[in-house]
C-alpha positions in Angstrom: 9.8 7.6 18.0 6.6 9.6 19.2 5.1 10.0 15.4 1.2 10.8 14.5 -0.7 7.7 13.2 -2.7 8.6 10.2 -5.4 5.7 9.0 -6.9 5.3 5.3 -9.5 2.4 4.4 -11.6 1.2 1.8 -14.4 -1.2 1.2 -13.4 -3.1 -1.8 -15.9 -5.3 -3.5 -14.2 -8.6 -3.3 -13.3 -11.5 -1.7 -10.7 -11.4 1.0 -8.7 -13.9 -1.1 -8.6 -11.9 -4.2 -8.1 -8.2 -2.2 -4.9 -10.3 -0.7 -3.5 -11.5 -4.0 -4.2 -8.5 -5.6 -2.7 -6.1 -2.9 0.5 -8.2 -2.1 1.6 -9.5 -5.8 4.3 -7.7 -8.0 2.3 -8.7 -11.4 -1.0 -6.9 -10.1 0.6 -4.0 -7.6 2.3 -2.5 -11.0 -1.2 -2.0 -12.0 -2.7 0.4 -8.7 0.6 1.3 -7.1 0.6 5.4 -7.7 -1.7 8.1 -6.9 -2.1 10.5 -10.1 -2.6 9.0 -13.7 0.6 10.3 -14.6 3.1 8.7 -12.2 3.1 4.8 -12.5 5.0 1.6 -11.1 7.3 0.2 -13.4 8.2 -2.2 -11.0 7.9 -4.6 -8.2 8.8 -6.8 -5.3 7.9 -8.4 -2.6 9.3 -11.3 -0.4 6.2 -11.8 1.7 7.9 -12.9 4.7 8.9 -12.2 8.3 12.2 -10.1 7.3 11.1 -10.1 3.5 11.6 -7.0 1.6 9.1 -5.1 0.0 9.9 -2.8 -2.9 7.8 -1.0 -5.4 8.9 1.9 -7.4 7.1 4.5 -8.3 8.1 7.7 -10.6 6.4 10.0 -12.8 5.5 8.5 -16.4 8.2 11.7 -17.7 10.7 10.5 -16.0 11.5 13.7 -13.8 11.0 12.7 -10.3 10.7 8.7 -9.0 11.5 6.8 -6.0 11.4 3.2 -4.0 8.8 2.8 -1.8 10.4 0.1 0.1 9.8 -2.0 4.1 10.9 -5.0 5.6 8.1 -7.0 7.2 8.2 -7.2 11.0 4.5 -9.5 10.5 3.2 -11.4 7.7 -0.6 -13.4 8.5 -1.5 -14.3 4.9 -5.0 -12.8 4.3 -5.5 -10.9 7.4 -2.5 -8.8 8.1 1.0 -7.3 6.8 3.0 -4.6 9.2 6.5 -3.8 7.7 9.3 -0.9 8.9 10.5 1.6 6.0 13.7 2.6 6.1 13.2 5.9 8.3 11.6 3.6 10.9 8.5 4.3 10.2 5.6 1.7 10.4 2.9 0.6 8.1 0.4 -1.5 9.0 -2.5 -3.3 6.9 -5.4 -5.0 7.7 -7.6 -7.1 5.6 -10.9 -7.4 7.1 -14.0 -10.0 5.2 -16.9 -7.9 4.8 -20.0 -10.7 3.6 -18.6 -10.3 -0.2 -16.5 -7.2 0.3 -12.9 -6.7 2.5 -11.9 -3.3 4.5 -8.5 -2.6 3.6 -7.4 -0.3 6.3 -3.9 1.1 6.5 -2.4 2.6 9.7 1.0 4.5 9.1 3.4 6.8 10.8 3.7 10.3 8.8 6.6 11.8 7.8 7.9 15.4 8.9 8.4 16.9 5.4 4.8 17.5 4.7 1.2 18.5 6.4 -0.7 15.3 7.3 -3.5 16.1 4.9 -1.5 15.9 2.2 -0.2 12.7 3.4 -3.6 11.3 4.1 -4.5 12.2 0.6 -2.2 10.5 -1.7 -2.1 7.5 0.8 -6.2 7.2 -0.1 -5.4 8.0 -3.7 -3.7 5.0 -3.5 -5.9 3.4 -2.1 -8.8 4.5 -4.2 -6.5 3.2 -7.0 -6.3 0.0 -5.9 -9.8 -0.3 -5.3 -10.7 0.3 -8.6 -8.2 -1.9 -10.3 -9.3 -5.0 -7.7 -12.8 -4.1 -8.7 -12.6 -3.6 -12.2 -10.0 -6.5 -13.2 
């Protein structure tokens, strides 16, 4: 499969250890897990294992559109790395990288065909952004 790669990051200002928990954990990923205030998570799960499933669902808060965003993890290094295969194939990886105090999250990911890249790159980083703020702020 010969997709694009498209990479989001953020420097969040925590630990490594807390960034982890925070990023890979059901009870905090329903916090940060959409990109506009009016879509949420009303769910989670995650089997943080090689061959684990990953599933969080994500809809708007009226109901009228929602969907899993789901992978099983091809690679699991506890506070350094997850890479996991979505059901179309495509690939996600994430790396957590110790900044003195702070941690990169970067995310490398195969786009889709249904929409531009931008607009893929965008609600990624919302994301992102979202769960920077929550990390930072809780």
């Amino acid at each position: 499969m010969n997709t694009t790669k498209i990479t989001i990051s953020a420097v969040v200002n925590a630990g490594k250890q807390k960034v982890w928990d925070y990023y890979t954990q059901p009870a905090h990923i329903i916090k940060w897990n959409f990109a506009l205030d009016t879509w949420h998570c009303p769910h989670a799960s995650n089997d943080l294992q090689v061959g684990g499933r990953y599933v969080a669902r994500m809809e708007a808060k009226d109901g009228s559109f929602g969907f899993d965003f789901e992978g099983i993890y091809d690679e699991v290094v506890s506070g350094e790395k997850l890479v996991f295969t979505m059901p179309d194939q495509r690939v996600v990886q994430v790396n957590f990288k110790e900044l003195n105090s702070k941690t990169e999250v970067t995310i490398i990911f195969d786009a889709e065909n249904q929409n531009p890249i931008e607009m893929q790159q965008q609600g990624w980083q919302a994301i992102l952004n979202n769960f920077k703020k929550y990390t930072e702020t809780n």
